[in-house]
C-alpha positions in Angstrom: -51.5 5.3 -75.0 -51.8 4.3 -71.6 -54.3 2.2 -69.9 -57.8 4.5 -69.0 -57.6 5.0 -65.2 -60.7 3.9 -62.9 -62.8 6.0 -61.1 -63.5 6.7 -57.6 -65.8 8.3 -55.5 -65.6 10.2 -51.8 -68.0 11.9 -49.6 -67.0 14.6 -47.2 -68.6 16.8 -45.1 -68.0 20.9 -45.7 -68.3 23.9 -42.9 -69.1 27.6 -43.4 -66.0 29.6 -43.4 -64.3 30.8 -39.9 -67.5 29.4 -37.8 -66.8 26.0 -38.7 -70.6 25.0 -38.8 -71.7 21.9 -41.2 -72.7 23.3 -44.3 -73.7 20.2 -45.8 -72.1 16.8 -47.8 -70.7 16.5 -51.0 -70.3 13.5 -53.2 -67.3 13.7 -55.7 -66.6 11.1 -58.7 -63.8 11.4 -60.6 -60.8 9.3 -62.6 -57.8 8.2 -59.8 -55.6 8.8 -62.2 -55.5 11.6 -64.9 -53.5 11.1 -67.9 -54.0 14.0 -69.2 -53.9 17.2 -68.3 -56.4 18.8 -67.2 -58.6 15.6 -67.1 -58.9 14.9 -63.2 -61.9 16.8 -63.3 -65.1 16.0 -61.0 -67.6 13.3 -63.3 -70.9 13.4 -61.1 -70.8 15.3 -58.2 -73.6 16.7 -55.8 -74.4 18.3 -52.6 -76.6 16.8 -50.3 -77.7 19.7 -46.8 -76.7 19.7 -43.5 -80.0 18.5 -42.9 -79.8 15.2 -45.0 -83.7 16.3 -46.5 -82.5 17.9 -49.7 -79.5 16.9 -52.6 -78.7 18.2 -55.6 -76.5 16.9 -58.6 -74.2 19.5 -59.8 -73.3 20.0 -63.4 -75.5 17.8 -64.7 -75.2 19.9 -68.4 -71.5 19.8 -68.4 -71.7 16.0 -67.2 -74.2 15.2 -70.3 -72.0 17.4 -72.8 -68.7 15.2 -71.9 -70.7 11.9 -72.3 -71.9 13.2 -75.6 -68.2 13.9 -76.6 -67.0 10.6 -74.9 -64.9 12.1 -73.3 -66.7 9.7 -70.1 -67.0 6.0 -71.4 -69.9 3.9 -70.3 -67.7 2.2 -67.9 -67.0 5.2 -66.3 -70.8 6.9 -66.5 -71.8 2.9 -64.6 -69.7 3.9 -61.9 -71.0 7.3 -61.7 -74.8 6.0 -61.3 -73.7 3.4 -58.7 -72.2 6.0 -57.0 -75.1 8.3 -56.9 -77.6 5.2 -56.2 -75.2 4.2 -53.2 -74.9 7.7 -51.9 -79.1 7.8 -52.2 -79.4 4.7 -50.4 -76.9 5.5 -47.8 -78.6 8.8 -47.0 -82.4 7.0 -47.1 -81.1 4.7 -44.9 -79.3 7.2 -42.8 -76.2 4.7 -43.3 -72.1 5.3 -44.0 -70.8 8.7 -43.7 -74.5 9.8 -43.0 -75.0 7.4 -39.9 -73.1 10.1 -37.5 -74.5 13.0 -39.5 -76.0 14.7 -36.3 -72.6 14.2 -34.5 -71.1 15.7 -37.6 -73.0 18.8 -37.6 -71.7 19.4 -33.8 -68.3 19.4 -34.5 -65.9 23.0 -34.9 -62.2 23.8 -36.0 -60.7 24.5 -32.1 -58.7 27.8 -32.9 -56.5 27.2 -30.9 -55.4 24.5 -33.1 -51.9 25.6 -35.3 -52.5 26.2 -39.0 -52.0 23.1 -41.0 -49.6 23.5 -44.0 -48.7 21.5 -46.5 -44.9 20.2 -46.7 -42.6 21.4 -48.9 -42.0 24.9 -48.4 -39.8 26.9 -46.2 -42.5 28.8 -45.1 -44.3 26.1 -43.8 -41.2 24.2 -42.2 -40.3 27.5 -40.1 -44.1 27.4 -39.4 -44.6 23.8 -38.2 -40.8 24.7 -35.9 -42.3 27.6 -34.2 -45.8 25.8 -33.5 -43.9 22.2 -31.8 -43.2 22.0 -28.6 
């Protein structure tokens, strides 16, 4: 069997739908790699508000019934808690991603802009080609 994969975290910021207005942050931990299928799922996520006063872990049931499995090593559940105590510290600290959180909140899709698609279909080709200048 291969070698286990290491885990990484992210934080991005997530809008309400067509307005574009910050809906609040959310912290995601999961494997790089999978090696399995169906085991790039999220290990350890949560949601902090557009506000920065409130967070919330999510799935913290599912999280504890994988650990009892083993399904998540210890390794991998040590890099899940230094995740969430960065992310706390970063938004006590009002530092990172949450430093520019009230310039963040501002910001708005310009409709104007061209749908973005991903590449590889013909769809999208003929769509990026009538969209260019």
């Amino acid at each position: 069997m291969g070698q286990r994969a290491t885990t990484k975290a992210s934080i991005g910021r997530f809008a309400r739908s067509g307005r574009g207005r910050l809906r609040g942050w959310l912290r995601q931990v999961g494997r790089a790699h999978a090696e399995e299928a169906g085991d790039a799922g999220l290990r350890g996520g949560g949601v902090v508000d557009a506000g920065l006063d409130h967070y919330e872990w999510k799935d913290e049931d599912e999280y504890a019934h994988v650990r009892r499995l083993g399904i998540i090593t210890d390794t991998e559940h040590r890099a899940v808690d230094a995740a969430r105590e960065e992310t706390l510290g970063m938004l006590a600290s009002r530092t990172g991603v949450f430093a520019d959180a009230d310039r963040w909140a501002t910001w708005r899709w310009n409709e104007a802009w061209p749908t973005p698609y991903l590449p590889g279909s013909a769809e999208a080709a003929e769509g990026a080609a009538s969209t260019s200048v």
